[in-house]
Each structure stands twice: as structure tokens, then as C-alpha cells.
N, C-alpha and C positions, 0 to 999 in steps of 0.2 A: 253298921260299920263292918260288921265281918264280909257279910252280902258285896258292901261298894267295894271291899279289899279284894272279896275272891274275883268282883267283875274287875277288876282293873289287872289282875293279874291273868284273867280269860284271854285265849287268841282271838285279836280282832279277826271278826269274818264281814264281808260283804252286807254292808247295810241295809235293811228289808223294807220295806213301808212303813211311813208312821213310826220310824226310829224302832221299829220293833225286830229283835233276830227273826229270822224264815223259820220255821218251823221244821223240823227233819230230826234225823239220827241226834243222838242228845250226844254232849262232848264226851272227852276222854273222862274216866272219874267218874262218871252219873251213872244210874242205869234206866234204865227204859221204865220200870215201876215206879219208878218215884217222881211225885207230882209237887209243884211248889205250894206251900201253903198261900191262905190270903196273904198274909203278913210279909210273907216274905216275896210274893209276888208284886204288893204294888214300891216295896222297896227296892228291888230288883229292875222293873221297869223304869223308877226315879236315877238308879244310876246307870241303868242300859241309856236311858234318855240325858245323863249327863257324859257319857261317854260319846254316844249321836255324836253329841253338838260338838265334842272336844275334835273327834274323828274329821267331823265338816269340815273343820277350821283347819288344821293340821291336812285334812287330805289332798286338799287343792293341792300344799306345798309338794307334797311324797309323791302324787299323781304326774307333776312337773317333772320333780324331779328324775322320778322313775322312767320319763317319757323320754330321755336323752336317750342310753344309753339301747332304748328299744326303738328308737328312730333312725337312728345312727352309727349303730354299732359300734360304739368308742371311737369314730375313726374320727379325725383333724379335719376337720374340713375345710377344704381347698378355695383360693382365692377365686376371685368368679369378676369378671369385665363386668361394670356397671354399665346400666342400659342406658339410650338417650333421658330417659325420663329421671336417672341418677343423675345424667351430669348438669343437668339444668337447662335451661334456654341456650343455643346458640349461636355465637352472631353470624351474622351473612357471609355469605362467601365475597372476596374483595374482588374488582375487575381484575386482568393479569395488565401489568403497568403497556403502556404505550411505546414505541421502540421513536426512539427520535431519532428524525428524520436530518442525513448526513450531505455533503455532498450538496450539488447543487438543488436537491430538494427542499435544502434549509434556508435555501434562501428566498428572500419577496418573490411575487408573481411576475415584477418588473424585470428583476434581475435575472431570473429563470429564463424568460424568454430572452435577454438581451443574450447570456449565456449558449442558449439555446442555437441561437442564431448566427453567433461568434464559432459555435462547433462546427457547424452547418458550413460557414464558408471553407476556414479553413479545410473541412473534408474534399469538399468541391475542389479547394486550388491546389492540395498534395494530388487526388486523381487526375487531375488537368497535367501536372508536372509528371507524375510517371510515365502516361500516356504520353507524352511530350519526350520522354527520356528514351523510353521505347520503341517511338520512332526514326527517332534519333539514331540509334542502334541498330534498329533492326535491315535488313537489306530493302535496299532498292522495289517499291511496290506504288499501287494507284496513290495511297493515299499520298506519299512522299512525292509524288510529281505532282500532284497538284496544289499541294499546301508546303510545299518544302522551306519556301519563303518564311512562313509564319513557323514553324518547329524552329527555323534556325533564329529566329530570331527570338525565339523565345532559350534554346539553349546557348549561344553564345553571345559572350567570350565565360559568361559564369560560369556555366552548367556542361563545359565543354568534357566528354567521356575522352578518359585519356586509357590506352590499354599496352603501355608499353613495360610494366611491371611483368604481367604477363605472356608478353611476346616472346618468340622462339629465341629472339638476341635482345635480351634486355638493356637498358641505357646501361653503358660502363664509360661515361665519360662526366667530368666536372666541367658544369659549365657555365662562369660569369661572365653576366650583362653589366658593362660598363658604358660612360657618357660624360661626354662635354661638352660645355657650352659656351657661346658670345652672349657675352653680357654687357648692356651696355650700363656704364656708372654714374652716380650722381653727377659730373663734368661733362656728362656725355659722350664720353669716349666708350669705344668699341676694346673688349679685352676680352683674350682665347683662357676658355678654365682648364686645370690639369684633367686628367680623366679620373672618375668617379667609382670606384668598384661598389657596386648596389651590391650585388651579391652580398661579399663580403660584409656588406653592413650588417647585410639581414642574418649572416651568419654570425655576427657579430653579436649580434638582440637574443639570438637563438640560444646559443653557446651560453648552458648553466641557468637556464629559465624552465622550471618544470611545466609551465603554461603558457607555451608562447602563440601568438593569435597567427592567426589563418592567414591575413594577410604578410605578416612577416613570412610566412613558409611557402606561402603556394603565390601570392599576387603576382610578384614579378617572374617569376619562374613561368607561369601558366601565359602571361603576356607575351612572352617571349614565344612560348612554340606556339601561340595561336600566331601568329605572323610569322611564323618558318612556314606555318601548315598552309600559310595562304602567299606564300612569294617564293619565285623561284629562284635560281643560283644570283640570279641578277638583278634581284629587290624587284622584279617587275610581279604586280598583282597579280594573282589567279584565281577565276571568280569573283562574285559580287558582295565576298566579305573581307578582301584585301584594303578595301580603303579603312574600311571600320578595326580591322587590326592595326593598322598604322595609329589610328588618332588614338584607340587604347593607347598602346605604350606611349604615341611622345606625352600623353595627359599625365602617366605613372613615374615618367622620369622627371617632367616639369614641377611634378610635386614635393619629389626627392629632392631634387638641384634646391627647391625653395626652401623644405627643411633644413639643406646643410647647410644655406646661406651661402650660396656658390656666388661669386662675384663679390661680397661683403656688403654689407648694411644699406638697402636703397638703391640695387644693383638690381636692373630687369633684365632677363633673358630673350634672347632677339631667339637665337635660332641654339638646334642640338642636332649632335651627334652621338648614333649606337652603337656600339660593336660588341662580339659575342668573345669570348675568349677560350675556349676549349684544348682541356687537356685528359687525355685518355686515363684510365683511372688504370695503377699499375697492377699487373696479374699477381697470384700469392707465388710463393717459394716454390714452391712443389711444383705448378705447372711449366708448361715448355713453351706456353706464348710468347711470343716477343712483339712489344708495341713499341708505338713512337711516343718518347715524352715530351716533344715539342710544344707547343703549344701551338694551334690554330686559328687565327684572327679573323672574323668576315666584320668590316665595317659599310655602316649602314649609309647611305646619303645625307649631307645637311638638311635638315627640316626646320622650317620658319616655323615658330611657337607664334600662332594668333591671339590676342587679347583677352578671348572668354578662357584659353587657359589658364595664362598668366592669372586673372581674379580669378579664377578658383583655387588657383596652388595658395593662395595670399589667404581667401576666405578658410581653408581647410585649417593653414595655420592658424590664423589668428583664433578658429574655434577649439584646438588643441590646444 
């Protein structure tokens, strides 16, 4: 007992083979003379060898634990990116989406080409018409003498370039196209109509309409000086698009006289008459011009209205 007391209270050293202490310098307390008896030697070895096994058991834990602060220096250790092999499997990468297709690529193979084709003309008949506009305009050369015929006929009376906005004396005069007509009435009698101011009508349509159409603003106005531009002081034609400006307007005016209902209900129109009425537009305060406010009259000849006009002024109506 005393033996197991003083090993247990011995500094544990470094365990030697065979659970037995290494052999060397003897501890603190002993001296070098002095040898263990039997007795107390194979008691000694009983609790050197109960001490071993307690050491084995206990060391792992102390070995552990000793092993932190000599590994790691006390310090915190720092988070760390887990590897692919942490995060687990995968999944695939996904395709990147498809951009849907807009425009007329979204549409059938049928449609695409009809589309296709529908661009196709149109491009062809704007460059037909600029080129047409162009020659139209431009001076006197090979190509306009020998195709002058086809350009003009392809720009008037529509597509006719007017450049009097920009000329050196711009229009400064007001000027209504007025018209009457014999009609003859259900009874068959022949009756003279008052005269007609077209102008004023269309000023009339115009006045307080934010979108008023093309035809109220330019038709009559633009019929009008295409047939100044081709007749001289004395209604005689000049060149070979004089007849063709004549049958424009009396067509434009036979349509109007039909919408007013000129002659009343069942009333045909035999023949008309045009006349321009022109009055000079007055200058501002400030300037020193002095014009005439008279007004200017040119009346046009009586013109016999033929029967494909008449059914058309009728047709137009009755489709309006």
C-alpha cells in the first residue's frame, strides 16, 4: 500500500517497454545506493503496471488534447470554401433560353414570303416614283425627251411639283373656284343653277377640323392651276395635257354640283360652268404696298357634262 501510494503520487515519465520505467538517473528523494528489495520490487512493478494501463487509457485523451493548442497555436480558425467534393453532386449547366423570334420572322414560311414579296414591290414602286418625281424636276435632258410622255403621265395631275411657296413672289392672292350649272328636271325642262363657291365649301369642312383630308385641302385648288398651267389667257390648250386638265375639273365639279343636289331631287346636269374669282390678299399695316381689292373674274366656257360623268358623280354618291 505504501509502495502503490508513493507510485501514484511519482511524476508520471514517458512509458518504457513492457510498462516498465527506462532505466537512468533515479528520482528526486532516492539515491543512487539504494536497490529495491524483492518484495518491494515485484509490488512496485504490480503498480508501475497498474499505473501503465491507467496512463494508456487517460493518455490518448491528454495526447488529444495537448495536441490542439501545439497545432494551432490557440488561434480561431478561419472559415475555409468547401471544395466541389463538399458541396455534392452538381446539376448540369441549363442551355441559355432561346430569343423569340419577332417581326416577320414569327410568322409561317407562307406568310414570310408573301410578306417578303409585298416589301419587294412596294420598294420597287416608291424607287419607280422618285425617279419619276426627279425627272419630273429636273431640267430638260436625253432621258425626258424621249420618255417625257410616260413621266408625265405618270406625274399628273396627282404627283404634280408645285414650287410657288418658294418662289421669289410667292402666291398673295385668294382664290375661289366657283360653278354652274343647267340641269335639266324631272318635267324635263332645262333650269340655270345660282353659282356654287367650291372653295368656300371646302373652307367650310376645313374651318375647326384638326384632320381634315387631302382632298378637302388640295383637290380642287391643285385642279385648278393644273388647267391654268395648261390654257392660256383664252381657255385655248397648250400642249398635250390641256384636254386632260379640262375633263379633271368638269369630273370634280360634276361631283360637287351632285353632292349639293344642285337642280333638286332627280335633277341631271346637262352642261357647267367655271369661273376663278381672285382677290389680292391685303398687305400688313406697316408696309407701303398698295393693291387692288377688286376682285378678278376669268370665266371658263360652257362644257357639256357626258354620261360616264354623270354615273360616276351618282356612283360616288350613292357609295358615300
Amino acid at each position: 500500500m505504501d509502495a502503490y501510494d508513493e507510485g501514484s503520487k511519482a511524476r508520471h515519465l514517458p512509458d518504457g517497454p513492457d510498462g516498465f520505467l527506462p532505466e537512468g538517473p533515479a528520482s528526486a528523494g532516492s539515491t543512487p545506493d539504494s536497490t529495491p528489495s524483492a518484495d518491494q520490487e515485484s509490488v512496485g512493478q504490480e503498480s508501475v503496471g497498474q499505473e501503465s494501463t491507467g496512463q494508456e487509457s487517460t493518455g490518448q485523451e491528454s495526447t488529444d488534447q495537448e495536441s490542439v493548442p501545439q497545432h494551432h497555436d490557440f488561434q480561431t480558425p478561419t472559415a475555409q470554401t468547401p471544395g466541389p467534393q463538399a458541396l455534392g453532386p452538381q446539376a448540369p449547366a441549363a442551355d441559355p433560353p432561346v430569343p423569340t423570334p419577332t417581326g416577320i420572322a414569327s410568322l409561317p414560311l407562307r406568310s414570310q414570303v408573301v410578306a417578303a414579296l409585298a416589301l419587294a414591290v412596294v420598294a420597287v414602286v416608291a424607287c419607280v416614283h422618285l425617279g419619276m418625281v426627279f425627272l419630273h424636276v429636273a431640267p430638260s435632258n436625253t432621258v425626258t425627251k424621249q420618255h417625257g410622255r410616260a413621266i408625265d403621265d405618270w406625274i399628273y395631275p396627282e404627283f404634280e411639283q408645285n414650287w410657288k411657296l418658294f418662289a421669289p413672289n410667292p402666291l398673295q392672292q385668294n382664290i375661289d373656284v366657283q360653278v354652274r350649272a343647267q340641269v335639266r328636271g324631272a318635267d324635263g325642262g332645262i333650269t340655270e343653277t345660282g353659282w356654287y363657291d367650291l372653295s368656300a365649301l371646302d373652307g367650310a369642312a376645313i374651318d375647326g377640323n384638326l384632320l381634315p383630308s387631302h382632298t378637302q385641302q388640295n383637290e380642287l385648288r391643285r385642279a385648278w392651276d393644273f388647267y391654268i398651267g395648261t390654257h392660256d389667257n383664252d381657255n385655248r390648250p397648250v400642249g398635250l395635257r390641256g384636254d386632260l386638265s379640262q375633263r379633271y375639273l368638269r369630273r370634280i365639279v360634276v361631283l360637287r354640283l351632285d353632292r349639293e343636289g344642285a337642280g333638286g331631287k332627280g335633277a341631271v346636269v346637262e352642261s357647267v360652268q367655271v369661273r376663278s374669282r381672285t382677290t389680292n390678299v391685303p398687305p400688313p399695316k406697316w408696309s407701303e404696298e398698295q393693291v387692288s381689292d377688286t376682285p378678278v373674274l376669268r370665266e371658263l366656257p360652257w362644257w357639256t357634262v357626258p354620261e360616264e360623268d354623270v354615273t360616276d358623280a351618282r356612283t360616288e354618291a350613292s357609295a358615300g
